[in-house]
C-alpha positions in Angstrom: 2.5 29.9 35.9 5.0 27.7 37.3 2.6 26.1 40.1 0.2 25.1 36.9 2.8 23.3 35.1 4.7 21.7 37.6 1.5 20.5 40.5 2.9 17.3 42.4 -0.4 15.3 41.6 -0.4 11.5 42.5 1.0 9.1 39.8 -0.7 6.8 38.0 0.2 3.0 37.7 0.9 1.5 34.0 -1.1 -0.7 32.5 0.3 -3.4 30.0 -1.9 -4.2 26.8 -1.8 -7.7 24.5 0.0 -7.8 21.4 -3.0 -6.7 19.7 -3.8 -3.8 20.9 -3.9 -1.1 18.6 -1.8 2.3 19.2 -4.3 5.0 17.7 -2.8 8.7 17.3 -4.9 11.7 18.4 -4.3 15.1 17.8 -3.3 17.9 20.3 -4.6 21.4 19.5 -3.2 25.0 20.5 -4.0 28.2 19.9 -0.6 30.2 19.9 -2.4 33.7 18.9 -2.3 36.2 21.5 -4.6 38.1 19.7 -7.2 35.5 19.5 -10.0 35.0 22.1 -9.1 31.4 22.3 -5.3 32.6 23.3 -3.8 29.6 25.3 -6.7 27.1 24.9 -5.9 23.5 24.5 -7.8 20.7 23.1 -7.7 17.1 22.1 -9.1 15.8 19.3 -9.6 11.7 19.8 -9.6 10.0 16.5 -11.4 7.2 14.8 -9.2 6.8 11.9 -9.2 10.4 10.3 -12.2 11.4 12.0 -12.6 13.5 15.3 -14.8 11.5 17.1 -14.1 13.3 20.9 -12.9 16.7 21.6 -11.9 17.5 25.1 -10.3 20.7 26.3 -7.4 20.4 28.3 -6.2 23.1 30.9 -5.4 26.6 29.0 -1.8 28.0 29.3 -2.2 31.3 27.8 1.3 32.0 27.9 3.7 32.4 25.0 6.8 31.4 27.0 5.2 27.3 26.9 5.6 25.5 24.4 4.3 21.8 23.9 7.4 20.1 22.7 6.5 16.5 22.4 4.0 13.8 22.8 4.4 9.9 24.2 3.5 7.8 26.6 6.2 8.3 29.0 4.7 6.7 31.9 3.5 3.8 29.9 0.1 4.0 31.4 -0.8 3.5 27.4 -1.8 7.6 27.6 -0.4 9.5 25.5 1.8 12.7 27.8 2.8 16.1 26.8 6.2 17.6 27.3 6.2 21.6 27.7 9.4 23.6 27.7 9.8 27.6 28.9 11.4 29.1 26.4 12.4 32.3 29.0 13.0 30.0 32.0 14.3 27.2 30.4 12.0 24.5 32.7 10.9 21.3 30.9 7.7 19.6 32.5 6.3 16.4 31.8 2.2 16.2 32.1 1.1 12.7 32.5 -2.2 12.4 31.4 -5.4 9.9 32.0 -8.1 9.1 30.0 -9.9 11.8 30.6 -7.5 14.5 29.1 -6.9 15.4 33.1 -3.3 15.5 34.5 -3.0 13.4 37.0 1.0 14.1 37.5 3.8 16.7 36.6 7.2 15.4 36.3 9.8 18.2 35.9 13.2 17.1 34.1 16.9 19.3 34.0 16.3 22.9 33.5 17.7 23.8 30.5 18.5 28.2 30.6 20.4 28.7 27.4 17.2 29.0 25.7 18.6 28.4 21.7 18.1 24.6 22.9 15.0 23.8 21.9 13.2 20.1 22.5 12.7 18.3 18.9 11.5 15.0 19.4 10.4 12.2 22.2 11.1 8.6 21.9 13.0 5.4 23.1 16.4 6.1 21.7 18.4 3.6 23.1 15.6 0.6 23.6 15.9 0.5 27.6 11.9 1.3 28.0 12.0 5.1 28.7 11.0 8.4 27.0 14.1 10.2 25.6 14.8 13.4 24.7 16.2 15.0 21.1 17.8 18.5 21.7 18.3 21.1 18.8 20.5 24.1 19.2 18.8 26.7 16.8 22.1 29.2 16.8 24.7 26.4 16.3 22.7 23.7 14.5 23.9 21.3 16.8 21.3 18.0 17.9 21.8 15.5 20.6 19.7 12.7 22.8 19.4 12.7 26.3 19.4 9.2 27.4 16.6 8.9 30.5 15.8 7.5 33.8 12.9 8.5 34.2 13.1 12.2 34.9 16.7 12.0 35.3 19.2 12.7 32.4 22.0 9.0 32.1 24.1 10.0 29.1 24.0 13.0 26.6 24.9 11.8 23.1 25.6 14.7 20.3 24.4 13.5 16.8 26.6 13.0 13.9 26.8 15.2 11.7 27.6 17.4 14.8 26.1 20.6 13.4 23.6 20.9 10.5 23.2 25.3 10.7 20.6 26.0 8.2 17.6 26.9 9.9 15.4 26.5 7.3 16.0 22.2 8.2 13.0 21.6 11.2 13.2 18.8 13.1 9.7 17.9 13.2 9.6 14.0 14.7 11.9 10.9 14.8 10.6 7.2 14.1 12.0 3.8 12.5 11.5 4.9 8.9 13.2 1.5 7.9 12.1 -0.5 10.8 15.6 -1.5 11.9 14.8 -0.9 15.2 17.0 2.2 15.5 15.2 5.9 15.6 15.6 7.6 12.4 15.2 11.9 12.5 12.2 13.3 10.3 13.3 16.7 8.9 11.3 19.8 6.9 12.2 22.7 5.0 9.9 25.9 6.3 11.2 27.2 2.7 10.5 24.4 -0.1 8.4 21.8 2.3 10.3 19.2 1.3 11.2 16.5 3.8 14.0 14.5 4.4 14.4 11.2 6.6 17.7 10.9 8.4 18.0 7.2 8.4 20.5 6.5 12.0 22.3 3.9 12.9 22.6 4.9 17.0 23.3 8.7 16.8 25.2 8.4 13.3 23.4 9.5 10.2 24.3 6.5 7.8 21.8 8.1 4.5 19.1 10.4 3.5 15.8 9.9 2.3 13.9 12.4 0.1 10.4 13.0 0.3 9.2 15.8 -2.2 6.8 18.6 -1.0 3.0 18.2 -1.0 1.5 19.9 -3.6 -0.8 21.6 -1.9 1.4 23.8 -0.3 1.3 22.5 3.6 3.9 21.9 5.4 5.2 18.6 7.6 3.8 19.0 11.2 4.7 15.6 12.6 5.1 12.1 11.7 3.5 8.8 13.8 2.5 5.6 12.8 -1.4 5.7 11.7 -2.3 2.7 10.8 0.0 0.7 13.0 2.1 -0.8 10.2 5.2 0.3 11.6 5.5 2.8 8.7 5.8 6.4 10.4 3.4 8.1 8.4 3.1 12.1 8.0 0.7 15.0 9.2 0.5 18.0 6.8 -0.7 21.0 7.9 -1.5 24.4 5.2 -2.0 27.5 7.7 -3.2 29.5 4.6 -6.5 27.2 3.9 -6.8 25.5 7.4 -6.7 22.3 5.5 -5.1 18.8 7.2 -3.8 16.0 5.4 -2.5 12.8 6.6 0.1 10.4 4.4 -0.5 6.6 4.7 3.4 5.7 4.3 5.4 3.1 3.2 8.7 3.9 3.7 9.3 7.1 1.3 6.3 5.9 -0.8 2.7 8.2 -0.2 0.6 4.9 -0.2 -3.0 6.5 0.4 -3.8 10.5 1.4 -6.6 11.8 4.1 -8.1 14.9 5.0 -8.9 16.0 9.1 -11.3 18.7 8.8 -10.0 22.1 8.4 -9.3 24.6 11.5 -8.4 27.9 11.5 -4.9 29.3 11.5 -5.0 30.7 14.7 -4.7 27.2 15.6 -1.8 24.3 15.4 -1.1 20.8 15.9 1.3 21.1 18.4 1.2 17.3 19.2 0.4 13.9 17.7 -0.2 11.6 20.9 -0.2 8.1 21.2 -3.2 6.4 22.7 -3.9 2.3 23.2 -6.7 0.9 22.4 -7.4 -2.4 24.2 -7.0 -5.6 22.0 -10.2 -7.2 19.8 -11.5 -10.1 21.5 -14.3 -10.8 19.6 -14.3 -12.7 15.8 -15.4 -9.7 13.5 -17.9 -11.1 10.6 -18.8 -10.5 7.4 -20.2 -6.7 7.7 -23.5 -5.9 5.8 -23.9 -2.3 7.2 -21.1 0.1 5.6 -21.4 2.3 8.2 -19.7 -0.3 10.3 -16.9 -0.7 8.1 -14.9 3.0 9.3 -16.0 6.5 10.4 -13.3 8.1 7.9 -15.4 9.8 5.7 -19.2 8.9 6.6 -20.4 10.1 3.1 -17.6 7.9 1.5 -17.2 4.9 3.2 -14.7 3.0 1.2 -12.0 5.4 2.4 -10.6 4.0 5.7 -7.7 2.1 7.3 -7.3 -0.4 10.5 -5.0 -2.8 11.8 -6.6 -6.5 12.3 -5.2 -10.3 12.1 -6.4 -13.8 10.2 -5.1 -17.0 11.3 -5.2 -20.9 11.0 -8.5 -21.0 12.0 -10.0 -17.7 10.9 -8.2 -17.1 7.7 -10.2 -14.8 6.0 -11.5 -11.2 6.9 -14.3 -9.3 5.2 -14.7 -5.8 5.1 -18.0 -4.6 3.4 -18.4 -0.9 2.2 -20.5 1.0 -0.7 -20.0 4.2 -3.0 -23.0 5.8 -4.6 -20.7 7.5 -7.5 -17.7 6.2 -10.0 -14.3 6.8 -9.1 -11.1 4.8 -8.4 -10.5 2.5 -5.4 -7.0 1.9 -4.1 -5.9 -0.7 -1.0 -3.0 -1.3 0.9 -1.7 -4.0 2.6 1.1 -3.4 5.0 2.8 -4.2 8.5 2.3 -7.9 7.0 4.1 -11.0 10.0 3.0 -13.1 7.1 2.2 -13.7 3.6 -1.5 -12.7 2.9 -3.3 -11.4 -0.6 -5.7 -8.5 -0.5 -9.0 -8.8 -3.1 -12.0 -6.3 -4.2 -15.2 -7.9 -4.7 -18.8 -7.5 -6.1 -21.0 -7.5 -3.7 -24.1 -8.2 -6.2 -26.9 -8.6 -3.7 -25.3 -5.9 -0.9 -25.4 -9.0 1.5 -22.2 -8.5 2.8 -21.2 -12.1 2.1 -18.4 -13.8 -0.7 -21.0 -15.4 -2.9 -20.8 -17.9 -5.4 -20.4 -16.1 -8.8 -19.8 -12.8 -7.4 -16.7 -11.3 -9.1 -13.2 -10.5 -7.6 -12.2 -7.4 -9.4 -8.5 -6.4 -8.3 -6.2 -9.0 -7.0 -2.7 -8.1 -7.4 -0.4 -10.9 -5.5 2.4 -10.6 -3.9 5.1 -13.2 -2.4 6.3 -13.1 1.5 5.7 -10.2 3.8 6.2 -7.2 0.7 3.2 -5.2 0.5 -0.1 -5.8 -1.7 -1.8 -3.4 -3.3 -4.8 -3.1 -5.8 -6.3 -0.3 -7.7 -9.8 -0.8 -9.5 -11.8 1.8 -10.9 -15.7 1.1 -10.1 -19.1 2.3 -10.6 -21.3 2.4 -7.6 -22.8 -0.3 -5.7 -21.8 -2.8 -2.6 -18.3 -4.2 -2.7 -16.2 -6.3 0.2 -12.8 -5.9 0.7 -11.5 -9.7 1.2 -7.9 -10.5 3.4 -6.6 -14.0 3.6 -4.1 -15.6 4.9 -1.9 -17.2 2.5 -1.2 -20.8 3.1 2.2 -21.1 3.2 4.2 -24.1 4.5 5.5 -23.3 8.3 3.9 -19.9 8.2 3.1 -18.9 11.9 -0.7 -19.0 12.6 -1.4 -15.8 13.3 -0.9 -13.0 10.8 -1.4 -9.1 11.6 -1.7 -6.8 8.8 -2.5 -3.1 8.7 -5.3 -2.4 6.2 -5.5 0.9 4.5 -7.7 2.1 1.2 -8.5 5.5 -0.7 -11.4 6.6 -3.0 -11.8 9.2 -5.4 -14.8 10.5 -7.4 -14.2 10.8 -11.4 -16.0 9.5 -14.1 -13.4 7.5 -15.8 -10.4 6.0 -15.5 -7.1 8.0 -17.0 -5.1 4.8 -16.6 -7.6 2.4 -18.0 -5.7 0.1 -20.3 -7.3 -0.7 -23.7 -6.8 -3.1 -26.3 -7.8 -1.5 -29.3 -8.7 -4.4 -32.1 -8.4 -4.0 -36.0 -9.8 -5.9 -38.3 -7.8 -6.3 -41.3 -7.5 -8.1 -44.5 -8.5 -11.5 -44.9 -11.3 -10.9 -41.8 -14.2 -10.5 -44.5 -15.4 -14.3 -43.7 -15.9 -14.3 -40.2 -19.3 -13.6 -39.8 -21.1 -10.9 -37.0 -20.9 -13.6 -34.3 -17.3 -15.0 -35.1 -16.1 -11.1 -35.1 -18.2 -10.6 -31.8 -16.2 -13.5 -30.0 -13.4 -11.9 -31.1 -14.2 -9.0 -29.1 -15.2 -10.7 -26.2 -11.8 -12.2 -25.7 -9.8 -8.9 -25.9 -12.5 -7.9 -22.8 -11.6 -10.9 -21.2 -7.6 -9.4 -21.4 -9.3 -6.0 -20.7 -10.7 -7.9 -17.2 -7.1 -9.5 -16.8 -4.6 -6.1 -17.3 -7.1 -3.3 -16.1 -4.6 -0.7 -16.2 -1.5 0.8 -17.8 1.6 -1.6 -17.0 5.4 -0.8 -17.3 5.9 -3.5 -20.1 4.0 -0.7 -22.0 4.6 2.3 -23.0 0.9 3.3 -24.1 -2.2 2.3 -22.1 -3.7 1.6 -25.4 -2.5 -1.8 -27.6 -3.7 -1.9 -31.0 -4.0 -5.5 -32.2 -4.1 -6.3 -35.4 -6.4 -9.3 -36.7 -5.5 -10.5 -40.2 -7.1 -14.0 -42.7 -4.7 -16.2 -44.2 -5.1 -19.6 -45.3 -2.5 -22.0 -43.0 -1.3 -25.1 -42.6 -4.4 -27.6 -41.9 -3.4 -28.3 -38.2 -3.0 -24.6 -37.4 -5.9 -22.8 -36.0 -4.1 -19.6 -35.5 -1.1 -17.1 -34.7 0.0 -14.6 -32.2 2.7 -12.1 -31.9 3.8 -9.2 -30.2 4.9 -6.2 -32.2 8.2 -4.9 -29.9 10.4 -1.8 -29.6 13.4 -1.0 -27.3 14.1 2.3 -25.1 17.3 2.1 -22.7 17.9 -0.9 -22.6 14.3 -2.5 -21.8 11.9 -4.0 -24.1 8.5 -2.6 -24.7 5.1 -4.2 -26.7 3.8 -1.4 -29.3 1.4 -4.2 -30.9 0.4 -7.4 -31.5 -0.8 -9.2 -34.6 -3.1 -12.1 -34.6 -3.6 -14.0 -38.0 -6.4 -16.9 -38.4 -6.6 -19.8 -40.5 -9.1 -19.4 -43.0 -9.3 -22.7 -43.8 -11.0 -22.8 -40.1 -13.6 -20.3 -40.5 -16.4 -22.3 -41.2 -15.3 -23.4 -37.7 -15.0 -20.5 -36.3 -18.2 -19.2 -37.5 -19.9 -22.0 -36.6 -18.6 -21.8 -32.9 -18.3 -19.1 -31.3 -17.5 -20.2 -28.4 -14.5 -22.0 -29.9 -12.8 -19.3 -31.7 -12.9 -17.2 -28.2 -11.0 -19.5 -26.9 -8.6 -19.6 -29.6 -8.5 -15.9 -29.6 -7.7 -15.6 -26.2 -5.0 -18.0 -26.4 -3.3 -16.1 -29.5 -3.9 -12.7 -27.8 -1.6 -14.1 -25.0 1.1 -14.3 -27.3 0.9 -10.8 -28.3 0.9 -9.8 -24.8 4.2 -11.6 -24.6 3.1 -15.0 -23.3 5.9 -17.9 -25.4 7.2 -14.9 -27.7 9.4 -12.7 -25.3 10.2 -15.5 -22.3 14.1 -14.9 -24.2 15.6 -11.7 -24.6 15.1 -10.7 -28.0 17.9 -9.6 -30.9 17.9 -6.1 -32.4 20.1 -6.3 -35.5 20.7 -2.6 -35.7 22.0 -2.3 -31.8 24.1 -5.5 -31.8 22.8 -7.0 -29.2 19.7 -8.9 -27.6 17.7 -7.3 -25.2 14.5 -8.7 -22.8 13.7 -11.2 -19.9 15.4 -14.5 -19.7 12.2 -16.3 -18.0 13.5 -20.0 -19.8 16.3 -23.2 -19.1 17.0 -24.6 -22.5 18.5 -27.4 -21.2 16.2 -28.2 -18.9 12.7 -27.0 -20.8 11.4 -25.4 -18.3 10.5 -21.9 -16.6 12.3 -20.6 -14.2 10.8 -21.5 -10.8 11.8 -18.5 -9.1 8.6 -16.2 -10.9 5.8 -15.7 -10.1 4.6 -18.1 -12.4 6.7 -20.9 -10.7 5.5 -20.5 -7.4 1.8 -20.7 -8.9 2.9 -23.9 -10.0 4.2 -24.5 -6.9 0.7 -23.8 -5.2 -0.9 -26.2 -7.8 1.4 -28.8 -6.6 0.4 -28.2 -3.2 3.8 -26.8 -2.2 2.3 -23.8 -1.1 5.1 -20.8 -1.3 7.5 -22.5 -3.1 9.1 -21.6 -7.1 9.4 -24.5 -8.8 10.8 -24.7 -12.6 7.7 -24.9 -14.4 7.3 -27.8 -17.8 7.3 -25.8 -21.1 7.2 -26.9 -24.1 9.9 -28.0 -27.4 9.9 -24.4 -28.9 9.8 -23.0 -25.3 6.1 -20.9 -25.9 3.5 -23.2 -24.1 3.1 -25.2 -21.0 4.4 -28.4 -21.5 0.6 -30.2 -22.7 1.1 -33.7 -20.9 1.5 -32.1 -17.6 -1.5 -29.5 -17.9 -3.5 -31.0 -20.6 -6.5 -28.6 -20.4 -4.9 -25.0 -19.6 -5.1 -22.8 -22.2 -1.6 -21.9 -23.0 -0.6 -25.5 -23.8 0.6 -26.3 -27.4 -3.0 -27.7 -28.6 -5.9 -26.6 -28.1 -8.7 -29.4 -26.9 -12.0 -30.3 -28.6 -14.7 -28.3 -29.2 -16.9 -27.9 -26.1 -14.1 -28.5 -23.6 -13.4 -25.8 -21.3 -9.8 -24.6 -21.2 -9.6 -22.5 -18.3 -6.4 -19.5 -18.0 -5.1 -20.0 -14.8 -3.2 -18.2 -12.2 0.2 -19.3 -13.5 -0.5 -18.6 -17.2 -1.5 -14.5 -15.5 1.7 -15.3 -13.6 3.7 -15.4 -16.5 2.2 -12.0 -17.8 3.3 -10.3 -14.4 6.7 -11.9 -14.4 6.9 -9.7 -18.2 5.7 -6.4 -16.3 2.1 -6.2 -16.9 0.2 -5.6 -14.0 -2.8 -8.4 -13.5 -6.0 -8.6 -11.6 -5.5 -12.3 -10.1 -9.6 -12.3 -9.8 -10.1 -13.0 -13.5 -8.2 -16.0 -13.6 -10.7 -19.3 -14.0 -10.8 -22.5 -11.8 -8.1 -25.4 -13.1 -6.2 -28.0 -11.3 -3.7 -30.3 -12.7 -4.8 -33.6 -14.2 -4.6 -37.0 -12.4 -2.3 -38.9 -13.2 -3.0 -41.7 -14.9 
């Protein structure tokens, strides 16, 4: 057995990669059932994503004394290697491996005989370039590092807490969880299958994270960055079904979920190993074929994820893909060096191509190097998946992102946010196109807040459209109907009233009164009438957002909403305090004139567009907007 494991084979030399290269994980297979005909077979699954694309059988050990005990490149050949460990003998054997699955070396390390020392976890510890070595004492509980040389053991460093005894805690990988550059511990419960981060600073646990079991009842098998994001992300692993699911992470956050294909139980994945793939050279177009876009699922192609850049020169990306059923489409963007915005589109004509008119339908932005996400339930048809590059001042020109989406099949939405609109008394006058108009704009705020927000505590907002003869000037009124629950301010309601001295108007001009009713809707969605916390007689106190500077009359610049107006100004990723008006509740109207949310409205026939600041202001209240829907506007000349 020995002579198998520990061949003196020639060594390889390393290879060094560009910073693009992509690190892709594969998935090492071994049947550990002595009763099985397959008893000591290895294999190794190379994947495209989640999909096996190669599976080559390595040599078998069928032996139950080896154990594979860790995966990494430790001859930085960009191959991922395979540690084994005797758990009779107490040897430890490196195989480095090529391309191939062949080993082209064995590399024995210190013989360790006490045998309750098991090997937990491969990686570089203490940043000097070499593979080292995590130890767990399954009688004591007790974990240290061994600090390599190569195959030669520098420094031994015992882990603090010294001893953690329950046996039901596995150690079943490290990583940088919070990308501090220090390797954080990834720990399981065999029992409940819930999994806890140990969050290290050196070989001192400093805090804990929690991650709560999978529902499905598999366990954690290992964790390794996917989608290189720099997130590690988790492999599940159910022995009962055979089923294998993979976690897209973001720190503790389960940002997208993906299934291998199912195995048998007399199989495990003893081993997620590292692999480099050499860096994109060529400019990847617009792609018209789906098929092109990702091998996750070939049936469902928008379900995929990938690691890719924009820059100065080449600063948007398009990613084209199809469904032929409803369902809901997520996206993540992480592992951001830069700010950059993530879209949906409607590919109308399946030409793989941005056209003019086609719709963006999820655009949820987000400032600096945080994460972007959108969610958008869809029918089926052609859609792109659109990354750009944000223009920021003094950005750097080249911006890497890791890309990663989800969908799932259902017929509608459960989250799909409604506004639900009454007519009421004084409404008899508007005639069947008026009351039409008034529809259309509570489906323009239906194409603006497509889901339930946290402002909210429905996904349904009934609106409540009153007559009532006004003040000549006054076209119409909006307000929110509010309620408080600890301490944070919720919208239950709105109420929109109309002139009805302006119906003839109205009912005349469609087109005009949807303007108008879009405009007061705004208001009951909190736009002017909850910028300033709000007084509740009967707790004493005011409670809300303070988004306003009386003094000053503006909004505060440091909003969403005020680094929109910073773009508009040209001052791309900057907050600046944004003009409002006298009774702080518009836009200040000689500095944006034509915007809808301005104090007046313009004359009949003008287009007053909603822009990205006034959809700004809505996010900065909680609601959750879809940037697409906003309309074309720029800021007036001066004169």
């Amino acid at each position: 057995m020995n002579n198998i494991l520990d061949s003196d084979l020639f060594s390889v030399a390393s290879t060094s990669s560009s910073t693009l290269s992509t690190t892709k994980i594969d998935l090492l297979w071994r049947n550990q059932q002595p009763s099985s005909s397959g008893f000591g077979e290895n294999y190794l699954w190379t994947m495209q994503d989640t999909v096996q694309i190669n599976s080559t059988k390595l040599m078998s050990i069928p032996d139950t004394r080896w154990q594979v005990v860790g995966t990494a490149d430790a001859n930085r050949d960009g191959v991922g290697d395979i540690l084994w460990r005797n758990n009779v003998s107490g040897v430890n054997v490196w195989w480095y491996m090529d391309t191939q699955g062949k080993i082209v070396q064995s590399n024995i390390i210190q013989q360790v005989e006490d045998v309750n020392w098991t090997i937990v976890g491969v990686a570089d510890q203490d940043r000097d370039g070499q593979v080292d070595i995590l130890w767990r004492n399954l009688a004591t509980g007790q974990n240290l590092w061994w600090m390599m040389q190569g195959a030669t053991v520098k420094e031994s460093k015992s882990i603090t807490p010294l001893v953690l005894a329950n046996n039901e805690w596995e150690i079943k990988g490290v990583g940088d969880f919070n990308q501090d550059g220090q390797i954080d511990i990834f720990w399981s419960n065999r029992a409940s299958r819930q999994m806890v981060w140990w969050v290290m600073d050196g070989t001192n646990n400093i805090s804990r994270f929690l991650i709560e079991a999978d529902a499905s009842g598999a366990i954690a098998v290992g964790t390794a960055d996917f989608n290189n994001d720099k997130a590690p992300d988790i492999v599940l692993r159910n022995r009962q079904t055979g089923a294998n699911t993979l976690l897209i992470m973001d720190g503790g956050t389960v940002l997208d979920r993906y299934s291998f294909d199912a195995v048998d139980s007399n199989w495990d994945i003893v081993g997620l190993v590292p692999r480099v793939e050499a860096p994109r050279t060529a400019s990847i177009a617009p792609l018209a074929d789906p098929a092109k876009l990702s091998l996750v699922a070939p049936n469902t192609s928008a379900r995929f994820f990938k690691r890719d850049q924009v820059s100065t020169q080449d600063p948007d990306r398009f990613y084209a893909f199809s469904v032929s059923e409803s369902g809901l489409f997520t996206a993540n963007l992480t592992g951001l060096t830069a700010d950059s915005d993530v879209r949906l589109i409607q590919d109308s004509n399946g030409n793989g191509l941005f056209d003019t008119g086609e719709s963006v339908l999820a655009w949820q932005w987000e400032r600096g190097t945080t994460r972007e996400s959108l969610r958008r339930f869809m029918g089926a048809g052609n859609y792109l998946i659109q990354v750009s590059r944000y223009p920021q001042l003094n950005a750097p020109s080249t911006m890497q992102y890791s890309l990663s989406s989800n969908f799932i099949a259902m017929a509608t939405d459960p989250d799909k946010f409604n506004l639900v609109l009454d007519f009421g008394a004084g409404t008899e006058g508007l005639n069947q196109s008026a009351k039409e108009a008034i529809v259309s704009a509570g489906r323009f705020w239906e194409s603006v807040i497509t889901e339930r927000s946290a402002i909210t505590q429905f996904k349904d907002l009934t609106i409540k459209i009153l007559g009532a003869q006004d003040a000549v000037t006054t076209l119409a009124t909006g307000a929110p109907l509010v309620s408080t629950r600890n301490d944070s301010l919720f919208l239950v309601g709105g109420e929109v009233n109309l002139n009805t001295l302006r119906f003839d108007i109205f009912n005349s001009d469609p087109n005009y009164l949807r303007s108008v009713m879009i405009h007061e809707m705004a208001h009951t969605l909190g736009f002017g009438t909850i910028w300033e916390p709000i007084t509740f007689p009967t707790l004493g106190r005011a409670i809300g957002r303070s988004l306003v500077n009386r003094s000053s009359q503006t909004y505060n610049g440091n909003t969403y909403a005020g680094y929109a107006y910073g773009d508009l100004l040209g001052q791309f990723g900057t907050g600046l305090a944004v003009p409002i008006d006298e009774v702080f509740a518009h836009w200040r109207e000689s500095v944006f004139d034509a915007e809808l949310m301005t104090t007046f409205a313009e004359l009949r026939g003008e287009a007053m567009p909603v822009s990205v600041m006034t959809l700004s202001s809505l996010r900065d209240l909680g609601w959750r907007v879809n940037y697409g829907a906003a309309q074309a506007y720029s800021l007036p000349r001066a004169a």
